[in-house]
N, C-alpha and C positions, 0 to 999 in steps of 0.2 A: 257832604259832610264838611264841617268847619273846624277848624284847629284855634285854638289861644292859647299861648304859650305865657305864663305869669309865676315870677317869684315875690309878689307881693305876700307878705306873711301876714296881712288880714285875710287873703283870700287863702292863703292856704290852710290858716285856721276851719275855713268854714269847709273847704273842699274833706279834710282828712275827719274834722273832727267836730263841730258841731250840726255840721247839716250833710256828714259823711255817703247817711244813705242814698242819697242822689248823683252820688260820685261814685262807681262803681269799674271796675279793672274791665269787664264788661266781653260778648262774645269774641269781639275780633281780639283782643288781646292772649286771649285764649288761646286760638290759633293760632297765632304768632308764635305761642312761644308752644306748641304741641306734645315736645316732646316730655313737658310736665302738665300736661293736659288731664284736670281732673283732681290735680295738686293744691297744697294750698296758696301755692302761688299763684292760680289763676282762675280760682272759685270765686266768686259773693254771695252774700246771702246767709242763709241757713247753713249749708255745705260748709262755708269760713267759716264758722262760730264753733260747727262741731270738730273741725279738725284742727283751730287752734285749741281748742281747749283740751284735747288730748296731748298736744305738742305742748301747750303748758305743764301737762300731769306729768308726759317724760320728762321734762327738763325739772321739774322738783324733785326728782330721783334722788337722792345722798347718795348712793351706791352709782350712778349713771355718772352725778358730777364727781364724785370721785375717781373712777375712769379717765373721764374728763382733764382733770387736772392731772390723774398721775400718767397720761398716752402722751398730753403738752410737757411735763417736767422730761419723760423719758425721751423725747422727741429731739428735747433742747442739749441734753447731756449729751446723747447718743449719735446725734446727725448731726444738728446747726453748728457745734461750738468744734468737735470734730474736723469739719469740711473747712468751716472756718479757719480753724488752726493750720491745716495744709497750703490753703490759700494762703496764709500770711507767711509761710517759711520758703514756697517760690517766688512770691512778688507778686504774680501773674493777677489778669485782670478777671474778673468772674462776673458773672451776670446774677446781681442780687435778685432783679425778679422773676429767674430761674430758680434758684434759691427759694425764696419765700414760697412761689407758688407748689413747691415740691413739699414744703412742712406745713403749708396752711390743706393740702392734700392729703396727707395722711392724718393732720389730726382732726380733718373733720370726716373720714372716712374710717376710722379704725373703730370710733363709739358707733358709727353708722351699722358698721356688718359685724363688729369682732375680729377681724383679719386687718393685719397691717399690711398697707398694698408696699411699704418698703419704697418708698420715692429716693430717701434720702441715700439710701445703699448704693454703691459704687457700681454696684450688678440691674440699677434699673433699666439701664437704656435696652428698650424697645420692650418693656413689659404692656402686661396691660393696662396698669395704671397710668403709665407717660402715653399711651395712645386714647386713654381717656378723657386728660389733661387738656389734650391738641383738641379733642372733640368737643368739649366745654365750649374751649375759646371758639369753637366751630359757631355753634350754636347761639351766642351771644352776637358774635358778627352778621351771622345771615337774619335775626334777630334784628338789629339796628337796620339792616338791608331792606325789610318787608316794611319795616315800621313809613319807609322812603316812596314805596309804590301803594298803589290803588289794589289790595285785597284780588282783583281779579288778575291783576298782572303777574302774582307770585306764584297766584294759587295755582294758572294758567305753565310756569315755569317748573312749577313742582309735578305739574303731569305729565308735562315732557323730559321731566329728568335732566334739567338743564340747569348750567350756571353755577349761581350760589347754592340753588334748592338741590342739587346733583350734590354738590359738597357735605349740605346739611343733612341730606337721607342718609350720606357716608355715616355721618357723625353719631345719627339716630343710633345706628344699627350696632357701631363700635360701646354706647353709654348705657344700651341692652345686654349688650355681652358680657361686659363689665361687671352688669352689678349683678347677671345671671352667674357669672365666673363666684362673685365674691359670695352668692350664698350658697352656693355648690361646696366651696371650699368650709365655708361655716358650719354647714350639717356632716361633712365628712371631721371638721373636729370634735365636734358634738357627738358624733357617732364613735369616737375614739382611735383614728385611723391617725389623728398630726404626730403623734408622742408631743412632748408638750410644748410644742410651740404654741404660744397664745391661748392653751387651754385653761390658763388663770383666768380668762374672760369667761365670765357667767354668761349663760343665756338669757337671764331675765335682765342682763346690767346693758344691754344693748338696745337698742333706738328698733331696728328690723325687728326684734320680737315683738314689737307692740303691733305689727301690723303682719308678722307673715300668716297669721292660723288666724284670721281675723275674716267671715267670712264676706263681709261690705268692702272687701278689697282683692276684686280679679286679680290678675298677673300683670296687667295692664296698669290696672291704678298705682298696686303696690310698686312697681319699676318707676311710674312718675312720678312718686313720691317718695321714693328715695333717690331720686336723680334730684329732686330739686334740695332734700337735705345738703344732695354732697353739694351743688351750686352756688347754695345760700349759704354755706361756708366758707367754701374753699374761695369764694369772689368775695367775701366781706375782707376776711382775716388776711389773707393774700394778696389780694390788691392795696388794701391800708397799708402792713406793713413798707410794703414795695415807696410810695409816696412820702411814708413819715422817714425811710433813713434818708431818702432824696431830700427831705429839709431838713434834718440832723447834718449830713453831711457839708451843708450851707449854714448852719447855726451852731459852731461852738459853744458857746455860750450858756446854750440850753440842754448841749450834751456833759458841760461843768456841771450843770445843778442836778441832770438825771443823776451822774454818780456822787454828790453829795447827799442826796436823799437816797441811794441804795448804799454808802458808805458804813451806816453803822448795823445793818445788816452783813453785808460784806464780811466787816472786820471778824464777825462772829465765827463766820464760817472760815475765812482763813485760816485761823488761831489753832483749828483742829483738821487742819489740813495739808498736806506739803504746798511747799510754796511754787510748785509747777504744777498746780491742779489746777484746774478751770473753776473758776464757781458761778455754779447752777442755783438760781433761784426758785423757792415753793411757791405753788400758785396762792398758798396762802398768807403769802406773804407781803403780796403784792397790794393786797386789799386797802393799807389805809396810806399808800402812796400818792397823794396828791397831787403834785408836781406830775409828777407822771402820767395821769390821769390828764391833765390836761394839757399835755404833750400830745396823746394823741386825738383827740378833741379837736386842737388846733389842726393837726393835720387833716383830719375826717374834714372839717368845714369847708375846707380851701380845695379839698380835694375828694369829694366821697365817693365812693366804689361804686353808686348807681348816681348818676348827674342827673337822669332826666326819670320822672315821676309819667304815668299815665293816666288819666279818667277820661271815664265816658260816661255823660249828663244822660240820667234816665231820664227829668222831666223841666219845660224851660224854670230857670232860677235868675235874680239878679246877684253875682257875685259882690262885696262890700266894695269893690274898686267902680263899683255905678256899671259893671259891662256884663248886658245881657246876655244867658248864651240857652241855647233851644237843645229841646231831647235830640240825645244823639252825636251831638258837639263831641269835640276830642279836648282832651285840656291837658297842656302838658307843663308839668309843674319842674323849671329849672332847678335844681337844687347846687347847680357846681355857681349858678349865679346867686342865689339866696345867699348864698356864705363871704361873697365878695362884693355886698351891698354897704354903703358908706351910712346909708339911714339903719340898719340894721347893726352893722360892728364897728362905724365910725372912719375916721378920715387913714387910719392905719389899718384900713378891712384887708390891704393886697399881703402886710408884714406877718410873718411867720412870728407870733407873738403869743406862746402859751401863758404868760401872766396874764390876760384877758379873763381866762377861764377860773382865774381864783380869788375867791370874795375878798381877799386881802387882810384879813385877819388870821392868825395863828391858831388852827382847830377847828376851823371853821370849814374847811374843805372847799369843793367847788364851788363858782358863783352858780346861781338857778337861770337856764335859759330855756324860756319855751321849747318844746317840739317845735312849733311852725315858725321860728326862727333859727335854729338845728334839727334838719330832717334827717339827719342821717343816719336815724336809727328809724325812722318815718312816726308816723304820729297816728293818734286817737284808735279806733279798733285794729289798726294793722300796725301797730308796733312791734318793734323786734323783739321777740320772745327769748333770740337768744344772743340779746344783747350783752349782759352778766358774764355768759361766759367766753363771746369775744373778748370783750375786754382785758377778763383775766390769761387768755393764751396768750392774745396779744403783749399785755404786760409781763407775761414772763419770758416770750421771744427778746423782747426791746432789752431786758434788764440783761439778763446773760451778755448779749451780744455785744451791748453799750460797756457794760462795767469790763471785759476782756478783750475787747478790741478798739482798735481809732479805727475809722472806716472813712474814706475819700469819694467822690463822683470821679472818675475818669476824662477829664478833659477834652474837649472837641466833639464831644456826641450831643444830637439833638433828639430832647428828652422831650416828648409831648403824647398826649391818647392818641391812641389808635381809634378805629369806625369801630366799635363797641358798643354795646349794651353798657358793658362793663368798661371802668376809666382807668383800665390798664395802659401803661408804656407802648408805645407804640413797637420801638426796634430791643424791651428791654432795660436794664438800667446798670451797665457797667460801670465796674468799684472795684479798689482795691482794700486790700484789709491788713494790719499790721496788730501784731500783740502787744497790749500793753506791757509796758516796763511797771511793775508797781512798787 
């Protein structure tokens, strides 16, 4: 097998999206990542088509995004701005991508089953959700692990129950239980046994009903594909966030313009509020925020939640960079380099610079940048479908948190990725947080 490693954004054109089907995520990738094996995260073909397109049909739900938006709005009132405020009346230092990853967990888990796994609660430590949390990051690590050896070497360690593969069975078996826990507990409110905790949630307004009485889906499937739901969440929204205050916290400047652009929203809500209320932004509000929008744009680029891209050539191709590659080939598409290219964003590619991202006229909103010069929503049939409403949790995390607090990096800690799948912090990202005086 041969490896080429390219962020050329002709070739990635042609890899993602006009001569896609020769690039395929392919068996071994499969394997790799097993424990959503069967998922649409690791199908091609016929299988992808039919299971984005249902994942398209949930996500057109009104009644699903509006869950949606109102699980993110109550998340942000209730937990982030909360813990927040405690934090800022000790001083004491906190680990924001503890933090994030505990609300980017619940809100992409609670439309998932209907059950709030409660991260954000004072009473999580040692539930099952924060031991699901660990087993994510599990999996993603021994993930980047396998991607390093020869197929036979892993496959070889995982029979002996050794190593990293001893960790990852752990892991398997903890993100079974989990999501066996959270529909246990869904049919027991369904059945009328919670009194109403969370019984506002409809059966049909949930993501799991689309696939539990679904009979093309064993117990098997239906667990990998809800494992990769909560994945594909909780590692987009969670890891972004985590990276965009690490450049807020270094960009004044652009944390001035976030609250001029949420100021005359703000003021509204003040007016009819005591003046020691926190204010919580709608996710509907967020919508024709611009500025903000390419706030985190800018960060996604410099920094996106998956860096590295995988295909595997079903048959030989010349890619447009003249380099031949044969059936079989590995192709692994950099994307934390695509975004830090001088031919692509110019001689200020390294500066944390979201004016880049706006066409420069008044109304006019974003500037237009290909997919295969921003992949990090990915591009051509495998786009992110639930890219809309990251965006929008996201922007309603950022606005809260930015418009009632100043938030600092911690001095002396060295901030870099961890061996990930995922381009999480390595030890974390400690910060302090102070209320604003308004």
């Amino acid at each position: 097998m041969r490896f080429l490693l390219t962020c050329d954004p002709t070739n990635i054109r042609h890899i993602f999206t006009s001569n896609h089907a020769n690039y395929l995520k392919g068996k071994e990738f499969s394997e790799m990542f097993d424990v959503t094996d069967g998922s649409f995260f690791t199908v091609d073909g016929e299988p992808c088509r039919r299971q984005r397109a249902r994942i398209q049909s949930i996500f057109s739900s009104p009644r699903l995004l509006a869950l949606m938006a109102e699980c993110c709005r109550d998340k942000v009132e209730k937990g982030v701005t909360p813990l927040l405020a405690r934090m800022a009346k000790t001083a004491a230092p906190f680990d924001m991508h503890d933090l994030l990853t505990r609300f980017a967990f619940d809100v992409t888990a609670t439309p998932i089953f209907g059950v709030d796994p409660g991260l954000l609660s004072t009473s999580s430590a040692g539930s099952a959700g924060m031991h699901a949390v660990v087993a994510m990051d599990t999996v993603m690590e021994v993930g980047l692990f396998r991607h390093t050896l020869p197929m036979c070497c892993w496959k070889a360690m995982r029979w002996l129950n050794v190593g990293p593969e001893r960790k990852l069975a752990a892991a398997h078996k903890v993100l079974r239980g989990f999501v066996a826990e959270m529909i246990e507990r869904r049919k027991l409110m369904t059945d009328g046994y919670a009194g109403v905790l969370e019984s506002h949630v409809s059966s049909v307004e949930i993501i799991m009903s689309t696939y539990i009485n679904d009979p093309e889906y064993s117990d098997d499937l239906l667990c990998a594909t809800l494992i990769n739901f909560m994945i594909a969440g909780r590692d987009t929204i969670g890891t972004a966030l985590v990276w965009l205050f690490y450049n807020l916290a270094q960009n004044a400047d652009v944390v001035a313009c976030i609250r001029k652009e949420l100021a005359p929203i703000a003021s509204r809500k003040a007016a009819a509020a005591a003046a020691t209320t926190m204010v919580t932004f709608e996710p509907d509000e967020m919508k024709p925020l611009v500025y903000m929008h390419a706030v985190l744009y800018e960060s996604l680029r410099l920094f996106p939640p998956i860096p590295i891209e995988r295909k595997t050539v079903v048959a030989d191709d010349v890619l447009p960079s003249g380099h031949a590659v044969r059936a079989g080939d590995t192709i692994l598409v950099s994307l934390y380099s695509l975004g830090r290219m001088q031919d692509v964003w110019g001689e200020d590619c390294m500066e944390y610079r979201p004016e880049r991202w706006l066409s420069g006229k008044v109304g006019d909103g974003l500037r237009y940048v290909p997919t295969h010069k921003f992949l990090a929503f990915n591009s051509g049939p495998r786009m992110c479908l639930g890219k809309d409403i990251a965006i929008m949790q996201m922007k309603t995390a950022v606005a809260a948190m930015v418009w009632n607090f100043d938030v600092e990096v911690l001095e002396g800690q060295s901030v870099h990725p961890k061996f990930s799948c995922i381009l999480q912090t390595k030890n974390g990202l400690m910060m302090k947080v102070k209320k604003r005086e308004m």
